[in-house]
N, C-alpha and C positions, 0 to 999 in steps of 0.2 A: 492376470499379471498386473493390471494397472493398480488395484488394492496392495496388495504387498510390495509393489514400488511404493508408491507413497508410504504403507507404515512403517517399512524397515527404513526408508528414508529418516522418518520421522522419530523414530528411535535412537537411530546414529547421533541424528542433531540432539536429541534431548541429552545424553548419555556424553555426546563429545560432540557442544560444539563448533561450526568452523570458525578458523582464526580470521579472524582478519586480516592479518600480513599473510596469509598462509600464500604459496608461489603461485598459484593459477589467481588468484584476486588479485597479486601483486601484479600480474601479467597484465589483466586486462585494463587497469588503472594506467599502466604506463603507457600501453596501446590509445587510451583514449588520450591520456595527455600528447602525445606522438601524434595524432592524427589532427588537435587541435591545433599544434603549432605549425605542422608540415598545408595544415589545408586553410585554416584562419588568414586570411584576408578583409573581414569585416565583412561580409557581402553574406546575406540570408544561402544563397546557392550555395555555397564553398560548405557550409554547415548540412546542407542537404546531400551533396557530396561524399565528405567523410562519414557523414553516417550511414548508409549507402554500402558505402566502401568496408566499414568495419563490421557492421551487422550481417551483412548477405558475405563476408568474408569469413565468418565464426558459425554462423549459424548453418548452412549446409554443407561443411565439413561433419558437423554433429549428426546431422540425419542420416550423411555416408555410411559413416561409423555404425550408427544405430542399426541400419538395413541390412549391413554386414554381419553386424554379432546376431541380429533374428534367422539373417540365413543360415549361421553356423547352427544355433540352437538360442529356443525359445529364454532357457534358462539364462542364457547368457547377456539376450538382448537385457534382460528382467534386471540385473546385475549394476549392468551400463544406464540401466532408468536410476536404478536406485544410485549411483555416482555420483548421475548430473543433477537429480533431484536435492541431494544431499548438497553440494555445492553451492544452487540455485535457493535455497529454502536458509532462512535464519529464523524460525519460531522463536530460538532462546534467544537470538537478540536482541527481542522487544521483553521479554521475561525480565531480561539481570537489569535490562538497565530500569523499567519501569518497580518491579521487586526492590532497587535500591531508593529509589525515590520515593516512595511509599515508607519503606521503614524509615530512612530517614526525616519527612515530614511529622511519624507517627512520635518518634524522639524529642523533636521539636527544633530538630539540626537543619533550618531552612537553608546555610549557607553549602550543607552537600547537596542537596537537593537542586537547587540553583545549579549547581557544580555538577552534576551527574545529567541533568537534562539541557546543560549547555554542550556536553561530549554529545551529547545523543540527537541532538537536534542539526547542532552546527550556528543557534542562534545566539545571541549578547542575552545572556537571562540577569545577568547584573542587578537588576532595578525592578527587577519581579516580586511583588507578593504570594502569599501562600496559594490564594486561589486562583492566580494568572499559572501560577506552576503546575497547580492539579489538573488545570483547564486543557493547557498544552501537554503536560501527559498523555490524558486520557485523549487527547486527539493523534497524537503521536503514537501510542500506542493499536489504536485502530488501522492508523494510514500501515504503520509498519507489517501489522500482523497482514494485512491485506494485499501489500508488496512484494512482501519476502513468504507468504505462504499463498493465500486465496490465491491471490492472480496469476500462481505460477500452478497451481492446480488444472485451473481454467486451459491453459494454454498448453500443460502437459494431456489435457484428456483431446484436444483435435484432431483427428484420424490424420493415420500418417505425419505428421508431425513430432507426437511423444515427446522426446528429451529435447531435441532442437526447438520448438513452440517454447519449452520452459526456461532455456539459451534466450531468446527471441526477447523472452517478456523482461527477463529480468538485466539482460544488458539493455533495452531500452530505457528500460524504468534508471538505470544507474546513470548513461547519459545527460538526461534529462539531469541532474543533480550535477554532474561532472562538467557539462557544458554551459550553466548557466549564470556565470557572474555578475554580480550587479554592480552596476558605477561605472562600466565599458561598454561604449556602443559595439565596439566592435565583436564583444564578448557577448552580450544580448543578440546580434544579430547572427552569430555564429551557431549558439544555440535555440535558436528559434523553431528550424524544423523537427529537431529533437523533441522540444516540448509538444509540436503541433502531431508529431508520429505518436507518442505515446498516449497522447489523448484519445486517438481514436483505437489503439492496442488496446486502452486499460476500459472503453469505452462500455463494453460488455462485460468484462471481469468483475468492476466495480460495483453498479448494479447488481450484478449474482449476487456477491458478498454483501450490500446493502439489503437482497432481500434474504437472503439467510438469519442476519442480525438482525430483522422485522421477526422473521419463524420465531428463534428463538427467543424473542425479547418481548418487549410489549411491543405486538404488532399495531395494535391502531396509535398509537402517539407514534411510531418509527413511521406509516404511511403518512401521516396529518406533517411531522417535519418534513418528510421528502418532498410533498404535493406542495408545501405553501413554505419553504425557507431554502431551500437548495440554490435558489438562486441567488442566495447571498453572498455564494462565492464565488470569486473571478473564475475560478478554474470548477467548470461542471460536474466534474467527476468526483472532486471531494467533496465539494457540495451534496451531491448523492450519500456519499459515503458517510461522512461527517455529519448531518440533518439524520439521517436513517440509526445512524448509531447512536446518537445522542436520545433521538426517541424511543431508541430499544430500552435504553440505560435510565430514562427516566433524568437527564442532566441534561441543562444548557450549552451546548457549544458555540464557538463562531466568539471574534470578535468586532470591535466597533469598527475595522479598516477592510471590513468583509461589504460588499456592493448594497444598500439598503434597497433596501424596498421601492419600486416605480409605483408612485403616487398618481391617480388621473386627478388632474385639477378639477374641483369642483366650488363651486358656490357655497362656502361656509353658512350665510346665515339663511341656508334654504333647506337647511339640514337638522336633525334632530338629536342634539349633541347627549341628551338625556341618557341616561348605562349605557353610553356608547364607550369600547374602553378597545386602547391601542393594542391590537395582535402581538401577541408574544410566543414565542418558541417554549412549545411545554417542556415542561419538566423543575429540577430543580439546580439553585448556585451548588458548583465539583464541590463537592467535598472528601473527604477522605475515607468516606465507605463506599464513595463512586470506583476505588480503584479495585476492591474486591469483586464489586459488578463488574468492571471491565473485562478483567482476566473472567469472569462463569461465562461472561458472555461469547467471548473469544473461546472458550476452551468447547459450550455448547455448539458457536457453527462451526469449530474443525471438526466434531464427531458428527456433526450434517452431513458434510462433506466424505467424512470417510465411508457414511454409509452410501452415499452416493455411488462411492468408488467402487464399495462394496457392492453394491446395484450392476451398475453398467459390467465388471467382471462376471457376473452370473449369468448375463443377460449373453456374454460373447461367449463364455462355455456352452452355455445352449444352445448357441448358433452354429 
C-alpha cells in the first residue's frame, strides 16, 4: 500500500499540479496567520504555544480519519494516503519554476530569470548576476525537492503515523517560512520555536535525502563536502543537504555570508607554507549544464526512493 500511495500520489502531481490558492492551502495559511496574531506577544513561549496548538490540532485529526477508513477497508485507507500525499507533495513546483529559469537563462533573458526566481524564493534577486541566479537555483531547487517530496516520504513511511507524519512534516516546514520575519523582534522571537521544532523534524529526513544524492551522484566528493564544508551554514541541516548535493552534482554551493571555517591559531612562521594551498569545496562555478545535472539527480533519488517504497511494501505483504 505504501508504494502505490506514493506513485499515484506522484502522478496526480505530475499530470495536475496542486494550485496554490487551491482552499485547503488557502485554509491553512490563514490559520497560521490567525494564530500569529491571536497568540504573538513577542515572547519565544507564545510562539511555542501556537505552534503547539495548531500542529497537534491538524495533525491527529488526520491519523483519526486515517484509522477510520483502514478500519473500513484497506483500499480505502490507500485512497486517503494518496489525498494527503497529493496535497503534502509539490515535485512540480520546483520543475516549472526551476524549468523556467533555465530556458530563460539559456535565451540570454537574465531579467526573467531574476523575475521567476524572485516568485520562487521570496528574495530581492534585483542586483544578481547570471551565476548568483544559477547558484540559488540549483540550491533552491534541492532544498525544494527535499521539502515538498523527500521529507514528506520519510515521515509518510513511520509506522502508524502514514498521512498525519506527512501533515506533521510539511505544516512544520511551512511554519518555519510563515513565522519568521525579519526586521521585528517580536516576529523573530515569535518564530523561533518553529524554526528550532523543524530542525530536529527535518533532522533525519535531511540526511536520508543527502545520502541518497551521494548513492546517486558522485559519492566520494558528496561524502568529502558533507565531512569538511556543512558547517558553513548557520542552519545544519542544509548545510548537510546543500554540501552533499553540491558534491553529488560536481558544483560549488554556499555563499560568502555562510559561517567560514574555525581556524586554530597557529604560529605562521613555524610552518611550511611551500604547496600548501587553501581548502576549497570541490567541484565546479553553476553553470548552465549544472541545471540538467540537477533535475537527473533529483529525478535518480525519487526512483531510490520509490524502490524503497517498493521494498518495504513487499517486505509487509510477506509479513
Amino acid at each position: 500500500m505504501l508504494f502505490f500511495s506514493v506513485f499515484f500520489a506522484l502522478v496526480l502531481d505530475h499530470f495536475r499540479p496542486v494550485r496554490i490558492n487551491n482552499p485547503i492551502l488557502k485554509t491553512i495559511r490563514m490559520l497560521a496567520d490567525r494564530f500569529e496574531i491571536w497568540f504573538n506577544a513577542g515572547h519565544p513561549q507564545h510562539g511555542r504555544i501556537g505552534w503547539m496548538l495548531l500542529v497537534f490540532g491538524i495533525t491527529p485529526p488526520v491519523l483519526v480519519i486515517y484509522w477510520a477508513c483502514f478500519s473500513v477497508s484497506a483500499f480505502l485507507a490507500m485512497l486517503f494516503n494518496i489525498l494527503i500525499l497529493y496535497l503534502c507533495m509539490g515535485f512540480m513546483d520546483y520543475s516549472q519554476y526551476f524549468s523556467s529559469i533555465q530556458i530563460a537563462l539559456i535565451s540570454g533573458d537574465e531579467a526573467k530569470g531574476r523575475r521567476v526566481l524572485s516568485q520562487w524564493s521570496g528574495q530581492d534577486t534585483s542586483a544578481m548576476e547570471t551565476p548568483e541566479i544559477m547558484r540559488l537555483s540549483i540550491e533552491r531547487a534541492l532544498m525544494t525537492s527535499h521539502q515538498h517530496v523527500f521529507g514528506v516520504f520519510f515521515w509518510f513511511m513511520i509506522p502508524g503515523l502514514g498521512p498525519a507524519g506527512a501533515v506533521l512534516y510539511r505544516l512544520a516546514a511551512y511554519l518555519v517560512r510563515a513565522w519568521s520575519e525579519t526586521g521585528d523582534a517580536r516576529y523573530e522571537a515569535f518564530g523561533r520555536f518553529a524554526a528550532r521544532a523543524f530542525l530536529w523534524i527535518d533532522w533525519i529526513p535531511s540526511r536520508l535525502t543527502a545520502i541518497c544524492f551521494a548513492v546517486v551522484g558522485n559519492f566520494e566528493d558528496a561524502v568529502y563536502a558533507w565531512r569538511n564544508f556543512a558547517d558553513r551554514w548557520d542552519n545544519g541541516n542544509t548545510g548537510v543537504l546543500l554540501s552533499a548535493g553540491g558534491g553529488a552534482l560536481g558544483v560549488r554551493l554556499g555563499t560568502p555570508y555562510e559561517k567560514a571555517l574555525r581556524i586554530v591559531p597557529v604560529d605562521v612562521n613555524a610552518m611550511d607554507m611551500e604547496g600548501l594551498e587553501a581548502e576549497s569545496q570541490p567541484g565546479e562555478e553553476p553553470s548552465i549544464r549544472f541545471f540538467q545535472l540537477t533535475t537527473g539527480l533529483i529525478w535518480r533519488a525519487l526512483l531510490l526512493w520509490l524502490l524503497l517504497f517498493l521494498f518495504f511494501t513487499i517486505v509487509i505483504w510477506l509479513l
